[in-house]
C-alpha positions in Angstrom: -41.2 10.1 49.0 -42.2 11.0 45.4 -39.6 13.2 45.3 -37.1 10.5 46.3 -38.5 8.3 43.0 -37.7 11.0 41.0 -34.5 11.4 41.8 -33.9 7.6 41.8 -35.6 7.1 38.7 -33.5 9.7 36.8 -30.6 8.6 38.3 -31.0 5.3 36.9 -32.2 6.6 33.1 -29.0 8.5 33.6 -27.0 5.5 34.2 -28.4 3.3 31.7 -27.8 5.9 29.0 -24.1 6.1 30.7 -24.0 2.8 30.2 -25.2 2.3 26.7 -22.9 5.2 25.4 -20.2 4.0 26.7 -20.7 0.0 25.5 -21.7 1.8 21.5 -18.4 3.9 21.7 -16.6 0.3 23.0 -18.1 -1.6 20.5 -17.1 1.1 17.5 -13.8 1.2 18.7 -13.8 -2.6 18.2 -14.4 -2.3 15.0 -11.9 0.0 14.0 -9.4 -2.0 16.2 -10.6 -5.1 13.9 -10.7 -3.2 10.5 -7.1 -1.8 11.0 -5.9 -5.2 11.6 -7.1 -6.1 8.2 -5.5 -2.6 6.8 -2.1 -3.9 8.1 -2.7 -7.4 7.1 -3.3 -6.2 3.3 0.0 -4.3 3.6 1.8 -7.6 5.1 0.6 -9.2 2.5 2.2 -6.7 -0.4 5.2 -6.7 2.0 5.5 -10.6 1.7 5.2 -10.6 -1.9 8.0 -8.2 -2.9 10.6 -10.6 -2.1 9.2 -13.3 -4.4 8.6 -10.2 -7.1 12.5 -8.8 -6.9 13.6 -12.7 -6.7 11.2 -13.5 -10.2 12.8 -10.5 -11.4 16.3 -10.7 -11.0 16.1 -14.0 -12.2 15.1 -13.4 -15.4 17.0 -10.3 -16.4 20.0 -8.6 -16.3 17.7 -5.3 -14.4 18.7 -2.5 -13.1 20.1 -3.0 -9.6 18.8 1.0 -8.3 15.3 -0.3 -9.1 15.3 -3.4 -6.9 17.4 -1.9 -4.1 14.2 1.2 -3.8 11.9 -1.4 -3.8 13.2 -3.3 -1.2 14.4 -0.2 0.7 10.9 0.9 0.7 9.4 -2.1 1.6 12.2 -2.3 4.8 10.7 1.3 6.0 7.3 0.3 5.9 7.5 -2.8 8.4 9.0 -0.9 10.4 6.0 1.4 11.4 3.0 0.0 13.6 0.4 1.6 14.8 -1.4 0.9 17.9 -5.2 1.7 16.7 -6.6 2.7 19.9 -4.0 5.2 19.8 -3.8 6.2 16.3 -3.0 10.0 15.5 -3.1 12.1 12.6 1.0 12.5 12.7 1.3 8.7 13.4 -1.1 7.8 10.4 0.7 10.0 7.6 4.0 8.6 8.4 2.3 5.2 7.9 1.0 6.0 4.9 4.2 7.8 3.3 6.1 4.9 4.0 3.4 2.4 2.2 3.2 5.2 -0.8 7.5 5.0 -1.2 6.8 1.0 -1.4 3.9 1.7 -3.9 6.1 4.2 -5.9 9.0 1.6 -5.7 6.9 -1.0 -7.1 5.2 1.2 -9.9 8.9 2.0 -11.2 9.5 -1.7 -10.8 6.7 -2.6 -13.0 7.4 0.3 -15.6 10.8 -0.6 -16.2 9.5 -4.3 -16.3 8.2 -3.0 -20.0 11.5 -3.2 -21.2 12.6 -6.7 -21.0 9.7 -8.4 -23.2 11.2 -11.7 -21.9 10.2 -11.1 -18.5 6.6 -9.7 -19.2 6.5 -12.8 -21.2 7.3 -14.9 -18.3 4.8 -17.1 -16.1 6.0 -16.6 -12.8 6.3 -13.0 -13.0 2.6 -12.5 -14.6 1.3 -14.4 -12.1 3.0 -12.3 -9.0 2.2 -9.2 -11.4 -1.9 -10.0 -11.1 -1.7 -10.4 -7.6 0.2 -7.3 -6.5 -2.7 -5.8 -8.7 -4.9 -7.8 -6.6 -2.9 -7.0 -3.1 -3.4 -3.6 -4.4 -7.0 -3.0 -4.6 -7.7 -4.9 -1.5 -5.5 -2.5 0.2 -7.7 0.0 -1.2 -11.1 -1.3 0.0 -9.6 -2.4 3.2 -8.6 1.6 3.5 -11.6 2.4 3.1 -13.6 -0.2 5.3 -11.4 1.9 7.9 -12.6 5.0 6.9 -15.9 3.8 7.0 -15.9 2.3 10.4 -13.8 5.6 11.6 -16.8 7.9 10.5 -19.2 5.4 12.6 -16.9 5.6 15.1 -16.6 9.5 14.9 -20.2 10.3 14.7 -20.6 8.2 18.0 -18.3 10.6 20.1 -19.4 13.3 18.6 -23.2 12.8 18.9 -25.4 13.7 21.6 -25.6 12.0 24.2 -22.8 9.7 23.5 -20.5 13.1 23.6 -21.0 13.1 27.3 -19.6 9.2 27.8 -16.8 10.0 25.0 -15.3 12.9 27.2 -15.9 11.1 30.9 -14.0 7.8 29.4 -11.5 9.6 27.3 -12.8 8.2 23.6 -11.3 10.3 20.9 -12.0 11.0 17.3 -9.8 8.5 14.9 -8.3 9.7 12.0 -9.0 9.1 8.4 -7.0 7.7 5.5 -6.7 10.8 2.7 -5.2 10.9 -0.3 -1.1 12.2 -1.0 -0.3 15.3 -1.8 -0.2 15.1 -6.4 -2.6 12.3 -6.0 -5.2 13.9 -7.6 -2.7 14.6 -11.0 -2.5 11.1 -13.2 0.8 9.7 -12.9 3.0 9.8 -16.3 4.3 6.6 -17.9 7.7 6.9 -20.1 9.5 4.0 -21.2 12.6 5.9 -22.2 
């Protein structure tokens, strides 16, 4: 009979650490489910505010048509990519993030050759759109790494002991990280010629 108890009591310790395994790995993979929804809503929101820049622009100068097509180019290839975060890979990820770097490096050849019309930098509308791109900007930064921070959680659950044992049964994976591009680390160079 005491042997029976045992068993039975074992059995149920096992369960209930089944069990709260597998509701921690659900509940981190919430979070990243929720923080990548505010990764892609950051980039929406740069997305929706380059038609308003390239209008504000070409409205007040005669600029150079190559510039404003890459910009909007750029910003059609990166609505086209979405990624499903419960099924987010390394591959997937770095296409994602190439085509949001060709919009940033649109935007920062936008901006340069902005320094050439005086009348433009001088102008209200585009000041204003030019602070909050800045502002788009670094919330797309922290929002990157509010993902990377909730993806390390999330990580260190399905890697950890005892949780390991839940993540393998239920099929819970690791999630990838944001990293830097390739140059990144090199400080971009500026030329107004």
């Amino acid at each position: 009979m005491k042997k029976w108890l045992l068993i039975i009591l074992i059995a149920v310790i096992a369960g209930f650490t089944l069990m709260s395994s597998y509701n921690g790995l659900v509940k981190a993979e919430e979070e990243i489910d929720s923080v990548w929804a505010n990764v892609e809503s950051q980039y929406q929101r740069r997305a929706d505010m380059i038609p308003n820049l390239v209008n504000t622009v070409k409205g007040q100068a005669n600029f150079e048509k190559e510039t404003l097509t890459s910009v909007i180019e750029a910003r059609a290839r990166a609505t086209q990519v979405k990624i499903d975060p419960s099924n987010m890979t390394e591959e997937n990820l770095a296409q994602f993030q190439q085509n949001q770097d060709s919009v940033g490096s649109a935007l920062s050849r936008l901006l340069v050759s902005v320094e050439k019309y005086p009348e433009l930098k001088a102008h209200e509308g585009f000041m204003n759109l030019q602070a909050q791109l800045e502002g788009t900007e670094n919330r797309i930064n922290k929002a990157r790494n509010d993902f990377n921070a909730a993806a390390k959680v999330y990580n260190q659950k399905v890697r950890q002991f005892p949780t390991k044992f839940a993540a393998m049964i239920f099929g819970f994976k690791d999630k990838p990280y944001f990293k830097s591009t390739a140059g990144a680390e090199n400080a971009p160079t500026v030329n107004f010629n």
